[in-house]
Structures are given as C-alpha cells and as structure tokens.
N, C-alpha and C positions, 0 to 999 in steps of 0.2 A: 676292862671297863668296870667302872661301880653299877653296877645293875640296881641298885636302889635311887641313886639321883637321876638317870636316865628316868626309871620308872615314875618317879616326882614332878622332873620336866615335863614328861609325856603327860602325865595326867592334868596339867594346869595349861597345857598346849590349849588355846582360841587362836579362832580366825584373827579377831582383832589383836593379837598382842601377832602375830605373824604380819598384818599391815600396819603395824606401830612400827615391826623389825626391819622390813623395806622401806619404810618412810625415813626412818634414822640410816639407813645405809646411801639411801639420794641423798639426801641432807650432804651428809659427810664429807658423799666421794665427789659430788656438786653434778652426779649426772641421775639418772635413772638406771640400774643395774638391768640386762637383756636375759637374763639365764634364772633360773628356780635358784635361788636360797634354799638350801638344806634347813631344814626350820629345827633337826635333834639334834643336837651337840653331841659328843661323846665325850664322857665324864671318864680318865683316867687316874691311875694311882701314876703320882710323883715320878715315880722309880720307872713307870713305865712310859710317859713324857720324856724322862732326861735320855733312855735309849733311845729313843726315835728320835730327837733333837739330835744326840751324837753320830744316828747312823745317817739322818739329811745332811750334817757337816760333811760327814767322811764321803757320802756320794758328789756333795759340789766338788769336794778338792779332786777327787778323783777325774770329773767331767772337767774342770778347771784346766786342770793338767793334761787333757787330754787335744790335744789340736784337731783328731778326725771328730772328736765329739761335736769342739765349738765350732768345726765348720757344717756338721750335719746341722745343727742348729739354727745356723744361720740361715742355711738353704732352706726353710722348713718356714724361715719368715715370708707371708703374700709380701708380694712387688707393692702394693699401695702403704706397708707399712717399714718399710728401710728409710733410716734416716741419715743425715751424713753427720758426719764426724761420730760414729760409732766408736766407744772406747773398745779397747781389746776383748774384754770379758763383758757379760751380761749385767744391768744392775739388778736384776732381782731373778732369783731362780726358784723352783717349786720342786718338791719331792711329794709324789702321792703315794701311802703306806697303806693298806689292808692288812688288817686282825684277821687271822684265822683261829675260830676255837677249837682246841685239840689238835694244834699240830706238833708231830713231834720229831721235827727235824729231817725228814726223808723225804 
C-alpha cells in the first residue's frame, strides 16, 4: 500500500462525503445497496495491482477448468435464486486477496 494517500483519504474522510458515496452507489446500481460500504480504499503501487489482477485471472481459469469446483458452486446457490437457461460458466466471478505485512513466504 501507499501509506501516505491512505493517510490523505482518511484525514478528509466525513460523514457527508460517505452519504454522497451510497447516494451515488443507489443512483447507479438503481437499488439501495444492503451491506456497509468499506468507505478506505486501498491506495497500491502499479506493480502490485498487475500481480493481483494476474493471480485473480489464473485462479478463475483454474476454477473454470475445474468441473468439482463449478459444480460446488453451483450447490452453494439458495433455491429462490437458480435461474434457467444457465450458461456453463458463471458471468461474473470474485477473488478476495489479503496483504499481509512481513510475510516472508512460509
């Protein structure tokens, strides 16, 4: 992380500019969002974005590729949200990554 624009964001962080950032996120998505908004971003360096973007590719293709995976997946969907004519694969997938500082590989 940049610990200096972190530290920037945080200090100019108000109430109001966090109910400007759900008001523009209704707007958007056309619903009212149900879950907290993380209201700190995390400010990286380039270099460390393009690994995490290449290591969330290489995890879809691997779960892609994987048949026990897409069908855990599937199973994992509640019954009130199955829809029919599902294509083979998912359209949209998620990878969630955690920073650890000072790990050194072990």
């Amino acid at each position: 992380m940049i610990p200096e624009l972190r530290t920037q964001f945080n200090q100019s962080f108000t109430p109001e500019k966090y109910a400007a950032l759900l008001a523009l996120l209704d707007k958007r998505c056309g619903t009212r969002i149900d879950y907290r908004v993380a209201e700190t971003p995390i400010f990286m360096r380039a270099s460390q974005l393009a690994e995490s973007a290449a290591a969330g590719a290489d995890l879809t293709r691997e779960a892609m590729g994987n048949a026990d995976c897409l069908a855990a997946a599937r199973r994992a969907i509640p019954e009130g949200y199955l829809v029919a004519n599902e294509t083979a694969h998912p359209n949209f997938v998620t990878a969630d990554f955690a920073l650890v500082q000072g790990y050194q590989g072990n």
